[in-house]
C-alpha positions in Angstrom: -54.9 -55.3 -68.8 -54.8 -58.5 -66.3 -55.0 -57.6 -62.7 -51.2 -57.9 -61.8 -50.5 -55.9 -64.5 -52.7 -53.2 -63.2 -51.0 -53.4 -59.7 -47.6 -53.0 -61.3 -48.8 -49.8 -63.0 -49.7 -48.4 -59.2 -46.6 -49.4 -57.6 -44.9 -47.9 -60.4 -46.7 -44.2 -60.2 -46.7 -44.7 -56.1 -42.7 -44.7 -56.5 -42.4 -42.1 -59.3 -44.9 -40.1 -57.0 -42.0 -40.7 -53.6 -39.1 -39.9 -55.9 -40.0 -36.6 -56.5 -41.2 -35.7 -53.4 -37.8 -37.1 -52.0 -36.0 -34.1 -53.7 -38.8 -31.8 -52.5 -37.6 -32.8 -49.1 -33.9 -33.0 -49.9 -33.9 -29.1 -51.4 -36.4 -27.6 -48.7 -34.1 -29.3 -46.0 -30.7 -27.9 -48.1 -32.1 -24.2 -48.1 -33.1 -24.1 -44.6 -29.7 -25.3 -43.8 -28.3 -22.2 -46.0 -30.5 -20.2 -44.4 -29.3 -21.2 -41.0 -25.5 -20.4 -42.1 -26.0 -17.0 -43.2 -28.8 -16.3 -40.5 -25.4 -16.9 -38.0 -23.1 -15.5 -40.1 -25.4 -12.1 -39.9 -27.3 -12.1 -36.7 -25.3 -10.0 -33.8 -24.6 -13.1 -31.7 -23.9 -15.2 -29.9 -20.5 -16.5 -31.2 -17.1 -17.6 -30.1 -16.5 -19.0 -26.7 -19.8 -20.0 -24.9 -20.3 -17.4 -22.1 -18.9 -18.0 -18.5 -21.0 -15.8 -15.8 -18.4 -15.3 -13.6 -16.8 -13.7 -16.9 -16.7 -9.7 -16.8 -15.3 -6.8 -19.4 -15.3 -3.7 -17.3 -15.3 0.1 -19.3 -13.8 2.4 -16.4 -14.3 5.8 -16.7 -12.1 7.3 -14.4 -8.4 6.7 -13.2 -9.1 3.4 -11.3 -8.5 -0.1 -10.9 -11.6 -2.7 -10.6 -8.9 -5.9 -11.4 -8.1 -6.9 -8.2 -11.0 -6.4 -5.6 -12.7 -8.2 -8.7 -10.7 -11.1 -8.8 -10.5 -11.2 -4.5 -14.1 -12.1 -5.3 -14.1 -14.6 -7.6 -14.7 -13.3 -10.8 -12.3 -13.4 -14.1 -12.0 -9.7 -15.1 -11.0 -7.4 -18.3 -10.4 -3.8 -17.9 -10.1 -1.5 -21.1 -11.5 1.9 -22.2 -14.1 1.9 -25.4 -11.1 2.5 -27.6 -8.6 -0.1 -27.2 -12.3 -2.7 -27.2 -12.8 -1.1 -30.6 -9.6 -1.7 -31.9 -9.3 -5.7 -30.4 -12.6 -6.3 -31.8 -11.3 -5.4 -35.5 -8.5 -7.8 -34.4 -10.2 -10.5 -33.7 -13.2 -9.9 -35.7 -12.3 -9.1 -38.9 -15.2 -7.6 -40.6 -16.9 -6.5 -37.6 -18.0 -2.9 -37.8 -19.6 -2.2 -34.2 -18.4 1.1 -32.4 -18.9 2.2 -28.9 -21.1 -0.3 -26.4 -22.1 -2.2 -29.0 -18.5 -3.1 -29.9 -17.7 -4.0 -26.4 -20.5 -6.0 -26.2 -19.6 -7.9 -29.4 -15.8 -8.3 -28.5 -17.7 -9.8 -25.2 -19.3 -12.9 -26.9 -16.4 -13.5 -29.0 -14.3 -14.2 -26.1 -16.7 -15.7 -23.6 -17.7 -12.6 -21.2 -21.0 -12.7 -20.2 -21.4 -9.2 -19.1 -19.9 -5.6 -19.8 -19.9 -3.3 -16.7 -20.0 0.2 -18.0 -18.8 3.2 -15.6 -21.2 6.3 -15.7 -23.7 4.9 -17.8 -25.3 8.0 -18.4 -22.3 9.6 -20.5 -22.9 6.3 -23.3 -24.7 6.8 -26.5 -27.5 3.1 -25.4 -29.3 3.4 -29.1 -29.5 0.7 -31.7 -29.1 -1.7 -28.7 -32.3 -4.0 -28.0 -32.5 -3.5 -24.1 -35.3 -5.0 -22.3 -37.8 -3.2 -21.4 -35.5 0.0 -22.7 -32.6 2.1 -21.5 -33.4 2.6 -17.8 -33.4 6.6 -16.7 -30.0 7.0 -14.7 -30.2 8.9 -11.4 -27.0 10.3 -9.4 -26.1 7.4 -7.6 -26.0 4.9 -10.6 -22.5 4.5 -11.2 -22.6 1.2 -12.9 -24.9 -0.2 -15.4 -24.2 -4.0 -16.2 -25.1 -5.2 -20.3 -25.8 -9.0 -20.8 -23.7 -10.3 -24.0 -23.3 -13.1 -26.2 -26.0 -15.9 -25.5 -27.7 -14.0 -22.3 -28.3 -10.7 -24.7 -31.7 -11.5 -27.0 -32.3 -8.7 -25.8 -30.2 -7.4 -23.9 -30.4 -6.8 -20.1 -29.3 -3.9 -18.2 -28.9 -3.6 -14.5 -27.7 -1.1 -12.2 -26.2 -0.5 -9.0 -28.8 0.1 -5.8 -28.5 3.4 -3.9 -25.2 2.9 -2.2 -25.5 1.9 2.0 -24.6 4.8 4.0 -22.5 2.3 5.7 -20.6 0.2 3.4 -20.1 2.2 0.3 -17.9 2.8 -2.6 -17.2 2.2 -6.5 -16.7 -1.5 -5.9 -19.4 -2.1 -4.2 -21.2 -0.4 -6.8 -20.0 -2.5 -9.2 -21.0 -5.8 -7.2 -24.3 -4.4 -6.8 -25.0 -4.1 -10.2 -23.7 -7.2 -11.3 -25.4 -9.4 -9.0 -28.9 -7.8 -10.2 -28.0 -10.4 -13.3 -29.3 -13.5 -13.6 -27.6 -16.4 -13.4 -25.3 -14.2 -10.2 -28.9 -13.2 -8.8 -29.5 -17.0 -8.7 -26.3 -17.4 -6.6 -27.1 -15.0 -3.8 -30.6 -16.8 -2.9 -30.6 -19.5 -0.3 -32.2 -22.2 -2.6 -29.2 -24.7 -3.3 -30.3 -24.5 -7.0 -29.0 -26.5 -9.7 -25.4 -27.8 -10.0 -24.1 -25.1 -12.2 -25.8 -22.4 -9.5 -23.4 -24.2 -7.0 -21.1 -24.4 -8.8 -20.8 -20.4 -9.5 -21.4 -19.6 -6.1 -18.7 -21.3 -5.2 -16.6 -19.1 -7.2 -18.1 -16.1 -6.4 -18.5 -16.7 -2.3 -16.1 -13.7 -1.6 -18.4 -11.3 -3.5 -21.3 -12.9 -2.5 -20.4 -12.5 1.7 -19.0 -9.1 0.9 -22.9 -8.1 -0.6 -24.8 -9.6 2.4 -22.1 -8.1 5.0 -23.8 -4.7 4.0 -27.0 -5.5 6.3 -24.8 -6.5 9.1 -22.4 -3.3 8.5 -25.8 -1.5 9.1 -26.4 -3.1 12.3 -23.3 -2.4 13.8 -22.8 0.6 13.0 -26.5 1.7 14.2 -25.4 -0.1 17.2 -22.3 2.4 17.5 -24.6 5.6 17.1 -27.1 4.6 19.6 -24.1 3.8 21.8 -22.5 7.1 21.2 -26.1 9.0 21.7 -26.4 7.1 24.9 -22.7 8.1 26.1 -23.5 11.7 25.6 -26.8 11.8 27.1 -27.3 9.0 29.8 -24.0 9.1 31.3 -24.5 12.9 32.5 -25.3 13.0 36.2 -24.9 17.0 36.1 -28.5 18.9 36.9 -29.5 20.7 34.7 -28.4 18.3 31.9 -26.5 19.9 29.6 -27.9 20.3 26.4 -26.4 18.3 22.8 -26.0 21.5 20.0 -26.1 18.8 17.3 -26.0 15.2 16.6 -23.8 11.7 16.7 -23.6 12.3 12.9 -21.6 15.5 12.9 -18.7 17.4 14.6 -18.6 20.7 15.6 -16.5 23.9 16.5 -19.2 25.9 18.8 -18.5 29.5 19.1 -20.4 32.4 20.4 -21.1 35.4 19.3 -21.7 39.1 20.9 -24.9 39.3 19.4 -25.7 36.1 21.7 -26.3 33.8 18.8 -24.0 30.8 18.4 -21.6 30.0 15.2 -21.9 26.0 14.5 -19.1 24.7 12.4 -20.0 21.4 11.5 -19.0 18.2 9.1 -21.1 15.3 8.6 -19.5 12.2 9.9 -20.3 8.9 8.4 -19.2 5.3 9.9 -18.0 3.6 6.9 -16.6 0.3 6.1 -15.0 -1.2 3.2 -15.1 -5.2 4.2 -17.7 -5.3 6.5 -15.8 -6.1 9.3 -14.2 -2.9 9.9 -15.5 0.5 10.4 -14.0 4.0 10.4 -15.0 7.7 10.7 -15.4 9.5 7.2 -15.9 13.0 7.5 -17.3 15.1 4.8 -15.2 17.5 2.9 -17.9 20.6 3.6 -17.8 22.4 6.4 -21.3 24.2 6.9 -21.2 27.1 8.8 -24.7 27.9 10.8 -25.9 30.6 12.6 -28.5 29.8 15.3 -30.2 33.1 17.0 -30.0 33.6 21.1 -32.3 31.2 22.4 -33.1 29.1 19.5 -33.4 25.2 18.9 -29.6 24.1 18.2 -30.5 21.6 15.5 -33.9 22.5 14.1 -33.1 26.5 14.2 -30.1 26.6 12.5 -29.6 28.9 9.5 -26.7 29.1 7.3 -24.4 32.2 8.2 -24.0 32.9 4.3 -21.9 36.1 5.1 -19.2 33.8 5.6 -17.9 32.3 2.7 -21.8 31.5 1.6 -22.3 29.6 3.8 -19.8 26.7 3.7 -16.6 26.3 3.1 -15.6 23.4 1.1 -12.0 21.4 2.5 -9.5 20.8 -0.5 -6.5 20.4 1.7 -5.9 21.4 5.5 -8.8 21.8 7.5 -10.0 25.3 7.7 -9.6 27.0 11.2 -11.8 29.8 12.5 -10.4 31.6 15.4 -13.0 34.5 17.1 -12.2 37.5 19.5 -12.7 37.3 23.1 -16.2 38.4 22.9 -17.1 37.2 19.8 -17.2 40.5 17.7 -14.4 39.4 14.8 -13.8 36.7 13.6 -10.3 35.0 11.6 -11.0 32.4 9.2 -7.9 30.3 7.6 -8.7 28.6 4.5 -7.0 27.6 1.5 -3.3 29.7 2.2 -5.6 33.0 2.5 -6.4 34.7 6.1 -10.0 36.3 6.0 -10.5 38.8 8.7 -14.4 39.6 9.6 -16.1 42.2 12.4 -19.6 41.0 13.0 -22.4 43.6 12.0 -26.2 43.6 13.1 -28.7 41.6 12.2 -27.9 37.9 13.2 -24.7 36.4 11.8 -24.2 39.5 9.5 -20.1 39.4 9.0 -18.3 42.5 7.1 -15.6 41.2 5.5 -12.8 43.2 6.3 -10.0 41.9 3.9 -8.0 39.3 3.6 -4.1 38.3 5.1 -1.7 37.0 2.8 0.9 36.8 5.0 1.7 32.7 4.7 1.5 30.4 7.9 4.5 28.8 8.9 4.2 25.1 10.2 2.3 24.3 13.0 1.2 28.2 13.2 -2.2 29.7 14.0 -3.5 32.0 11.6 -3.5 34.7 15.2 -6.4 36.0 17.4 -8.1 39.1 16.1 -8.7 42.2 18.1 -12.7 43.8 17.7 -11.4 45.9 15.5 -9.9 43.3 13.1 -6.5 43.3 13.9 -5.1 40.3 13.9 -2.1 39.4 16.8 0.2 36.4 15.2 2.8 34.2 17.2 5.0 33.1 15.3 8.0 30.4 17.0 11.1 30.1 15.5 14.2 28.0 16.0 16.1 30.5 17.5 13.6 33.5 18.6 9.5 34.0 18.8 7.2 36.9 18.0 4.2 38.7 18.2 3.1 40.1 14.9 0.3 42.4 14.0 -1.7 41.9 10.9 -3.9 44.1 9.5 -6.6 43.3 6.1 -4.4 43.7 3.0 -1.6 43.7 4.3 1.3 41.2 2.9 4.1 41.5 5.5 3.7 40.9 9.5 4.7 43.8 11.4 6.8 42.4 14.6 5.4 43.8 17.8 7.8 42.1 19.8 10.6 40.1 19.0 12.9 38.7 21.2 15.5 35.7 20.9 15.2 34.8 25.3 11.5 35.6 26.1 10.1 32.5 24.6 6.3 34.7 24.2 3.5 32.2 24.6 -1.0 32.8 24.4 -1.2 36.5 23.0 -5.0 38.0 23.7 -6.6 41.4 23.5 -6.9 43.2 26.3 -8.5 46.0 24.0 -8.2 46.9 20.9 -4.7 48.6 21.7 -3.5 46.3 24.2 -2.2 42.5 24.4 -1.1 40.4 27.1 0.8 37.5 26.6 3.1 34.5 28.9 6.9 34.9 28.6 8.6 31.3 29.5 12.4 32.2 29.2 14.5 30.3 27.4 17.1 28.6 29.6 20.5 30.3 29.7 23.4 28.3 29.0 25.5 28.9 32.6 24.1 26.4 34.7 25.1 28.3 38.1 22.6 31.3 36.4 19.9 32.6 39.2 16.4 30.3 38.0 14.5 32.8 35.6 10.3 33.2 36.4 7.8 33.1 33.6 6.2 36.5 33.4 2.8 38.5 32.5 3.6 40.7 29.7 1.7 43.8 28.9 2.3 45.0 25.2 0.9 47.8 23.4 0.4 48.8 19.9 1.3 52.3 20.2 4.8 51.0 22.3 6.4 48.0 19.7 9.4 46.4 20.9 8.8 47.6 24.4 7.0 44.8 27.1 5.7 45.4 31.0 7.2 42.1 32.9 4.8 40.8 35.7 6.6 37.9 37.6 5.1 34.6 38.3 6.3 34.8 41.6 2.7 37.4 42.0 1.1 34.5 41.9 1.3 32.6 45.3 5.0 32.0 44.9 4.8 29.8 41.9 7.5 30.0 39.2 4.7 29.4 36.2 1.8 31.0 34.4 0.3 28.5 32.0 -3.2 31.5 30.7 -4.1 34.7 30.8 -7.1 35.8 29.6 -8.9 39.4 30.1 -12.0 40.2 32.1 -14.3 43.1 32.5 -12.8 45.7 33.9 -12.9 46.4 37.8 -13.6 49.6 39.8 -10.4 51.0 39.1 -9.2 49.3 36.1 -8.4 47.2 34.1 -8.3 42.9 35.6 -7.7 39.5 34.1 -7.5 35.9 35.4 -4.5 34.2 35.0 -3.8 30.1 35.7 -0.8 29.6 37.8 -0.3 25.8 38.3 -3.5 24.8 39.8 -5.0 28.4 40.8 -6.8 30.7 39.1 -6.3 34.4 40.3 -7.5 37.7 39.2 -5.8 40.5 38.8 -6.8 44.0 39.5 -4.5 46.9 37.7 -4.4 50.1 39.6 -4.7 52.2 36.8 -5.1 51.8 33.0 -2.2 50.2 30.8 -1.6 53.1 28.9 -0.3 55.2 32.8 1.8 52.2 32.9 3.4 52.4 29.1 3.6 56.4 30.0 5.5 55.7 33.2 7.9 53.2 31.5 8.7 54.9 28.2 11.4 57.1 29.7 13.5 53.9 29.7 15.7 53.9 27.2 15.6 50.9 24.1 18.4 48.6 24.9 19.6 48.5 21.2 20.6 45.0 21.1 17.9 43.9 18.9 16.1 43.0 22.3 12.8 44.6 23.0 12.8 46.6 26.5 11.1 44.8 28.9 10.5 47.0 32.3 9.1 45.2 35.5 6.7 46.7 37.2 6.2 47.4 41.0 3.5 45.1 41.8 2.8 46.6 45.3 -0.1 48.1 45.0 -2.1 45.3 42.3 -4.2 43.1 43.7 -3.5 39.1 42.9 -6.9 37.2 44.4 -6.3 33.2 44.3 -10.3 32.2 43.2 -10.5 28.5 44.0 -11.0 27.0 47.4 -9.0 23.9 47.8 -7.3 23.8 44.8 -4.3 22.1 45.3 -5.9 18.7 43.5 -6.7 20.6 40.5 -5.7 19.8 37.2 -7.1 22.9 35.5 -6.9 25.1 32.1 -8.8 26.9 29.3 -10.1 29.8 31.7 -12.9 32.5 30.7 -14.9 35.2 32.0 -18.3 35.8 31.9 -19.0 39.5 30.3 -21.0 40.3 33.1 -18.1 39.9 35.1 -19.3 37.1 38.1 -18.2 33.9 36.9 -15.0 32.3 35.5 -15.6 28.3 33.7 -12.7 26.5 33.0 -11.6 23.1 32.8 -10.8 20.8 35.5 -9.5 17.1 36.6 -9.9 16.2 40.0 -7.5 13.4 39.4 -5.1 11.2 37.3 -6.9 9.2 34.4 -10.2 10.9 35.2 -12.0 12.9 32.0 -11.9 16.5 32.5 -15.1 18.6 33.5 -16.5 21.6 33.2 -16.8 24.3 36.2 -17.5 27.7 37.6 -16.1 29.8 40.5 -17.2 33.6 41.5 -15.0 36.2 39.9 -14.8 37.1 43.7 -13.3 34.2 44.9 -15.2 31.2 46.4 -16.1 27.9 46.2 -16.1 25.9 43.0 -19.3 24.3 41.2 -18.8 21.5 38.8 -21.4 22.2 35.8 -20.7 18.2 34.3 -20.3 14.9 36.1 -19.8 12.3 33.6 -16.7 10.1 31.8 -16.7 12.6 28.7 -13.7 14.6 28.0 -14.7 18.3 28.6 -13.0 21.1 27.0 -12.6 25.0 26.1 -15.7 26.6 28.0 -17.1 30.0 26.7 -19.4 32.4 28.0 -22.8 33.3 25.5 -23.1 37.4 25.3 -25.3 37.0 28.5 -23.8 35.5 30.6 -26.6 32.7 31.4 -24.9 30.1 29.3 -21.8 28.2 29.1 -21.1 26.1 25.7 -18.2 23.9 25.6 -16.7 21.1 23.2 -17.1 17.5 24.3 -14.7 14.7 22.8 -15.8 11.4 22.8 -14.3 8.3 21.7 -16.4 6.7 18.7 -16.3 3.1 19.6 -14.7 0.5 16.7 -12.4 3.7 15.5 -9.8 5.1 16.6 -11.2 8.6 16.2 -12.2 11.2 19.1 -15.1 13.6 17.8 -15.9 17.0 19.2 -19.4 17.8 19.3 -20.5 21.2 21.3 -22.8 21.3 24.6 -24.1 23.8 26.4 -25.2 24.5 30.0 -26.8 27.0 31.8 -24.1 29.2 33.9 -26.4 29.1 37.5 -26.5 31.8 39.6 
């Protein structure tokens, strides 16, 4: 064979040799590409519209809206329940056999949502889903857990919420929270300017973004408010002693004390909340905890709960509940729920008896009445065209009218004793207008006398044609006495002999029969009336009481217009007065501990950026 020959024979084989691997080639490269189709016709995704971040399904699981504070941030939100998710995907997806998350997640990345925000996470079934780094464990506060989908879910990521800000809470937030734990949003909240597309979404998303990072700055302010409320309460008292805070700036509180000398704390948590970040409001919690704390304990750290009340706490569904005590803190009337629960107090520290309880409904704008020591309860009761003083005993259904009357106009019934009330009659104005000008009156009314009433005249009282409290005190060498507030005095009032003499001397009177109770004055000419407060025509006073051990009475007063009222004492004899608080507070409702050393007293103060005034109770010591 010559030598081209041989080199045609070479190039012959060489190109036989390419050929064949040619179609090698040609059917490895046309397999992978079938590979490739049915490799995305099978895998779970991603498919259909490429995935937006600012994109969001959301799975609510109660009755609630997340649309429109989602779109006021920038996002482009879907709202739907499992269900009607399953059913669209079938729709849209035909073929598609996913169920529960994972059909969410799959309708998702056929329409471009990069993430599915699921309400209570914990109550979803998470298996068969590739989660990285697993299903987290879901604590009480997780509200929302965010899934990745379509091209951000190989695998999956989850994210939840953080432990809501005691500040700047609430289901939205919760939902920002967690979404913003996802990358590419997580990207959007640094300070880096990042790449155009980062820009770009924060952009979009500024609103959410400044709503997050207002959270901080809610914190601050609203620190700033405690510390400035603390500081009100404490360092604005020029009073010596200081009187002494029963709880905190976090809480408010009914304070009242007992006659075993230990003090019942009704309190609520308060929380300074905010829902934008620029504005901030009182919340107060639903539960009322009700505290003992024993005579001479530590207000805050000594407290126990007084579980012979209602366990403990009573929880607020509708109206606030309202505790009313007996003058010396022996019974006690708690109003909850449409039910009156009548309770004595036993021995022991905060050991209540439960009586029974009153079914007799409240009328609007009524208190549930004052109980006796012995657990009856005294109601008022003002109607449009008469008022009365009811008795109510445990288990009973009806009120029993004590007195009724259609031109007293009966006012502030208290217990004298267990038998006896007294009350303030303001008469109702008659209709001649040339009709002599009608006193209010001290009435005396006993249980054993109904529709009877012992008239005192206002006019007793230095001339003045008004009584605006009565109260009762411990009784006097001869019998019984009581302070009484006419305009700006207080006096005390010493009866010659006991109240049921009086009844006895007055029940040969006959009943009138009109419907009208019997009202007999009394000769006054042997009581005593003592005005108890030098100089106190500049007074502004009110809310009197009596020390058990009969020396003092506290009450409130305002030495003049626009100032905040204070708290002081004056001798049961008569004397000069002694201001027990200096400060720009607004003092209130002082009462005696079983003692005698002690006054404690409610102090409203204004919580600044609100428009709410919170009670929280103080006490002092009572001096000599």
């Amino acid at each position: 064979m010559s030598e081209a020959s041989a080199e045609r024979s070479a190039s012959d084989l060489a190109a036989m040799r390419r050929s064949g691997r040619g179609k090698y080639v040609a059917l490895a490269l046309l397999l992978a590409g079938a590979a490739a189709v049915i490799f995305l016709y099978l895998r779970p995704g991603p498919f259909g519209k490429p995935e937006a971040a600012e994109r969001v399904f959301v799975v609510p699981a109660r009755n609630l809206n997340y649309l429109v504070i989602l779109g006021q941030w920038g996002f482009e939100p879907v709202e739907g329940g499992l269900e009607r998710m399953t059913a669209e995907l079938r729709d849209k997806v035909p073929g598609a056999s996913e169920t529960g998350v994972a059909a969410a997640l799959r309708l998702a990345d056929w329409s471009g949502h990069a993430y599915v925000a699921f309400e209570d996470p914990a109550q979803y079934d998470w298996s068969g889903l590739d989660i990285a780094g697993g299903v987290p464990t879901f604590e009480p506060h997780h509200r929302f857990a965010v899934v990745s989908a379509g091209d951000l879910a190989f695998p999956h990521v989850m994210t939840l919420n953080a432990k809501p800000s005691d500040v700047m809470a609430g289901p939205s937030v919760d939902l920002l929270s967690a979404l913003f734990a996802q990358e590419p949003l997580a990207s959007a909240l640094r300070d880096e300017s990042g790449s155009p597309e980062v820009m770009l979404l924060r952009g979009k998303l500024e609103s959410g973004i400044r709503t997050l990072r207002s959270i901080h700055e809610a914190e601050v302010r609203v620190a700033k408010v405690l510390e400035t409320s603390q500081a009100r309460l404490t360092n604005t008292e020029t009073a010596t002693p200081t009187p002494v805070l029963l709880g905190s700036v976090r809480e408010a509180m009914q304070t009242i004390a007992l006659a075993d000398g230990g003090l019942l704390l009704v309190t609520n948590a308060m929380r300074l909340v905010t829902t934008t970040g620029d504005d901030t409001q009182a919340s107060f919690a639903t539960r009322h905890d009700l505290s003992y704390v024993p005579a001479g304990g530590d207000p805050i750290a000594g407290r126990v709960p007084c579980t012979s009340l209602l366990g403990g706490a009573i929880e607020q569904t509708g109206a606030r509940p309202l505790l009313v005590p007996s003058a010396r803190g022996d019974a006690l009337v708690v109003h909850h729920e449409g039910i009156t629960r009548v309770y004595t107090l036993g021995e022991g520290g905060c050991k209540f008896v439960h009586r029974g309880d009153i079914r007799v409904p409240l009328e609007r704008k009524q208190d549930p009445g004052v109980p006796s020591s012995a657990g009856t309860v005294a109601r008022l009761r003002l109607g449009d065209d008469d008022s009365a003083i009811a008795l109510i005993k445990p288990g009973d259904e009806v009120a029993l009218d004590l007195v009724r009357s259609a031109t007293l106009g009966l006012h502030y019934p208290a217990w004298l004793d267990d038998a006896t009330l007294i009350a303030v009659s303001d008469p109702v104005e008659p209709d001649d207008p040339d009709a002599p000008e009608r006193h209010d009156a001290l009435l005396f009314l006993s249980t054993e006398h109904p529709d009877r009433a012992l008239r005192i005249d206002a006019a007793n009282f230095g001339g003045n044609a008004t009584i605006h409290a009565a109260v009762p005190a411990p009784p006097g060498p001869k019998g019984p006495r009581l302070v009484v507030q006419s305009r700006s005095q207080l006096y005390r009032v010493d009866l010659p002999r006991s109240v049921p003499e009086l009844f006895a001397a007055a029940s040969k009177k006959r009943p009138r029969g009109d419907g009208e109770p019997l009202v007999v004055d009394l000769d006054t000419r042997d009581w005593t009336f003592t005005p108890l407060v030098q100089d106190s025509d500049r007074l502004d006073m009110g809310s009197p009481s009596v020390a058990p051990r009969g020396d003092l009475v506290a009450f409130r007063i305002r030495l003049e217009d626009k100032v905040a009222p204070e708290i002081a004492v004056v001798p049961l004899t008569g004397g000069p007065m002694r201001a027990l608080t200096r400060n720009s507070l607004d003092d209130r409702d002082p009462t005696f501990t079983a003692d005698g050393k002690a006054i404690v007293f409610s102090t409203f103060y204004k919580v600044d950026t609100t428009d709410w005034s919170v009670a929280l109770g103080r006490m002092v010591p009572a001096g000599p």
